[in-house]
C-alpha positions, 0 to 999 in steps of 0.5 A: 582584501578578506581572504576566503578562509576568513570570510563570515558564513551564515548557516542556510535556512531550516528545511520546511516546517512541515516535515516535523510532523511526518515520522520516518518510515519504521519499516523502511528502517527495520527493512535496514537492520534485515538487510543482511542474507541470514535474516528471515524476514516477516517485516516487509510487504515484499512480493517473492522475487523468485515468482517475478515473470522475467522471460515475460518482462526480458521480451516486453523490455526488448519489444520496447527498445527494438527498431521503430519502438526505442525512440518512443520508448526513450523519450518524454512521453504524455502526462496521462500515461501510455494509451495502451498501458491506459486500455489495459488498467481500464480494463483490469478496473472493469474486472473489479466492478468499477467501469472505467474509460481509459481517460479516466486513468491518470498512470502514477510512478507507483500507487504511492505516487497516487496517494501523494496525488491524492493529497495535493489535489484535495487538502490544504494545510489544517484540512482533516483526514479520517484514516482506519485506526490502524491505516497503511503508514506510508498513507499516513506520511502522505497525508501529513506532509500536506499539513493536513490532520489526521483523524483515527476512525476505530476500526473492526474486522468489517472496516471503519466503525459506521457510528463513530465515523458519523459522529467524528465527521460531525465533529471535524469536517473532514475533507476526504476518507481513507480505506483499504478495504481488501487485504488491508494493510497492516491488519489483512481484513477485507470489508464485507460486501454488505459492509461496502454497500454501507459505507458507500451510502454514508460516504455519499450522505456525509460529502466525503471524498473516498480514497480507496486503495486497492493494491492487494485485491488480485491476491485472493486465496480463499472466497469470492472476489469483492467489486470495489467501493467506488462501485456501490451507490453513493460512492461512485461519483466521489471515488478515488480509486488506486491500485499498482502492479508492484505487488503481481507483477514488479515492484521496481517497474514503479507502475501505479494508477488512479481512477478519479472523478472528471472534477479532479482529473485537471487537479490530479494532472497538473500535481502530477506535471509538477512531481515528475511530468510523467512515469517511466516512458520505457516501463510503460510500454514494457508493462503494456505489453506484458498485460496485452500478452496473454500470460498475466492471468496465468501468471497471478494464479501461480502467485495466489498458489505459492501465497497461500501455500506460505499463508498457511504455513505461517498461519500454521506454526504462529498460534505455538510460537506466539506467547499463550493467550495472542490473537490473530486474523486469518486473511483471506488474501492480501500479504499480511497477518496482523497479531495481538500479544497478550496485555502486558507484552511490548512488540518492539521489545520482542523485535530486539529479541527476534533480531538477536535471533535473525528473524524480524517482524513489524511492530504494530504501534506505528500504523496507528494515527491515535493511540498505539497498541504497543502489543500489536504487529504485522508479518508478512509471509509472501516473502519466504517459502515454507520451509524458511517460514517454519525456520523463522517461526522457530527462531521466533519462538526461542525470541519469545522463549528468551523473553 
């Protein structure tokens, strides 16, 4: 008899041929490289953490594990998401013009968890997207995980350009749009309301499905909020809307939504059954509670007041530390400042200077799902206070200065 030693194996088979399409996550890698204390880092859309409300989150969490409440808060629970957790976004979702019935929230593991959704519950492998140029990058992975294909829509500081998205509709038949309208991500620009009341006109002449991705909206430092896209004639009735509480309340609680059309809810349901069965039981209720307590208006306030402190502390130092002749947005909300170094200059080169430095950013290039401009990038100042963000700019200089 053959003894095990010598027994012939093949190799197993290849993952799915669909992955080769999808890039990694470069911020999630250069998130890696600025793991370390000394790094101050621009790279990350990464809420402060010494602003989470932990008294609040320590007293919903003990609320949902005390007598009569741990046994629901420990077991399966609906697909749909908690019902009072359902109430409370429904009703956060009327705060932004966009009125909503609590059957109408699907609760998702993070807005990411929504875009994933999103995608399964309306592309086929070949089926088009059009995505702003440039567009979230995790969105983008999503997308193409379907095996769907991405289609760049030039874009400017009032969103998507009109004309090309209707001549590029004409030309690929896409299933659906993607948007970020307010605070955007990478760039930070925020979609006029005259600019939101066209766009939802042509999305509804066009046949177009609408994700619109709002995660950023109740970080406004300046102005007066916007309704949301699905809110304005010709969108209402084909309006993905997702939205998170990782960025006003925590990240790790993983506590997403999205509000869809009836047509999709079953689609949506079943994508998500399949995925995970439903989020968090435990987290649900605490962030249930958290919203039903009364504190969390307060509590964004008090965001929207550090924000825009360090906002305009980066905004401040940025046009002496970037090489003469650089561009850059000045938000009015959101976490991110989108740059242009002048022709010429390489952002993924500075980075390995600034990284010699301990200072950190994102090159612009990936966001982008057509051609890259290779002299863009995107720095996020919710991370550090002021004092850190004069020292990061500093070190940021003598990068630039070395260069």
């Amino acid at each position: 008899m053959e003894s095990v030693n010598t027994v012939r194996r093949r190799p197993p088979p290849e993952a799915a041929r669909r992955l080769a399409g999808v890039g990694s996550s470069q911020v999630r890698e250069i998130l890696a490289l600025t793991a370390r204390a000394e790094v101050i880092s621009f790279a990350g859309g990464l809420p402060a953490p010494e602003l989470f409300d932990v008294p609040a989150l320590r007293e919903a969490f003990a609320g949902a594990l005390a007598d009569g409440r741990a046994e629901r808060a420990l077991q399966y629970s609906t697909t749909e998401g908690h019902a009072p957790l359902r109430e409370a976004l429904a009703a956060r979702m009327e705060a932004r013009g966009l009125p909503t019935d609590p059957d109408e929230i699907l609760v998702t593991t993070g807005s990411q968890q929504a875009l994933g959704l999103a995608a399964a519950a309306l592309l086929d492998p070949g089926d088009v997207v059009l995505v702003e140029d440039p567009s979230y990058l995790a969105a983008l992975q999503s997308f193409a995980l379907t095996g769907a294909r991405l289609i760049p829509v030039p874009a400017g500081p009032d969103g998507p350009d009109l004309a090309a998205l209707g001549a590029l509709v004409a030309e690929h038949r896409p299933k659906l749009l993607y948007v970020v309208p307010t605070f955007q991500n990478p760039t930070g620009r925020t979609i006029s309301r005259e600019g939101r009341v066209r766009l939802a006109q042509l999305v509804g002449e066009l046949g177009l499905w609408l994700v619109e991705d709002d995660p950023y909206g109740e970080l406004r430092y300046d102005g007066e909020a916007l309704p949301s896209l699905g809110s304005f004639p010709g969108a209402e009735d084909r309006t993905l809307a997702i939205s998170s509480l990782s960025k006003v309340l925590a990240p790790g609680l993983r506590i997403g939504w999205l509000r869809a059309p009836a047509a999709l809810h079953r689609a949506l349901t079943v994508a998500k059954q399949a995925g995970d069965l439903h989020t968090s039981t435990i987290d649900q209720m605490a962030a249930a509670a958290v919203l039903a307590g009364g504190g969390m208006e307060a509590h964004v306030e008090r965001l929207r007041t550090a924000y825009r402190a360090r906002r305009d502390a980066l905004l401040g130092g940025l046009g002496a530390t970037l090489p003469p002749g650089s561009r850059f947005n000045e938000p009015a909300g959101g976490m991110f400042v989108w740059a242009r170094l002048p022709d010429g200059h390489d952002a993924a080169e500075l980075l390995e200077a600034a990284l010699r430095h301990d200072v950190a950013f994102v090159p612009g290039a990936p966001f982008f799902a057509g051609a890259a401009d290779h002299a863009t990038l995107r720095l996020s100042f919710t991370t550090h206070p002021p004092p850190e963000i004069a020292e990061g700019l500093r070190r940021l200089g003598a990068a630039v200065a070395q260069g």
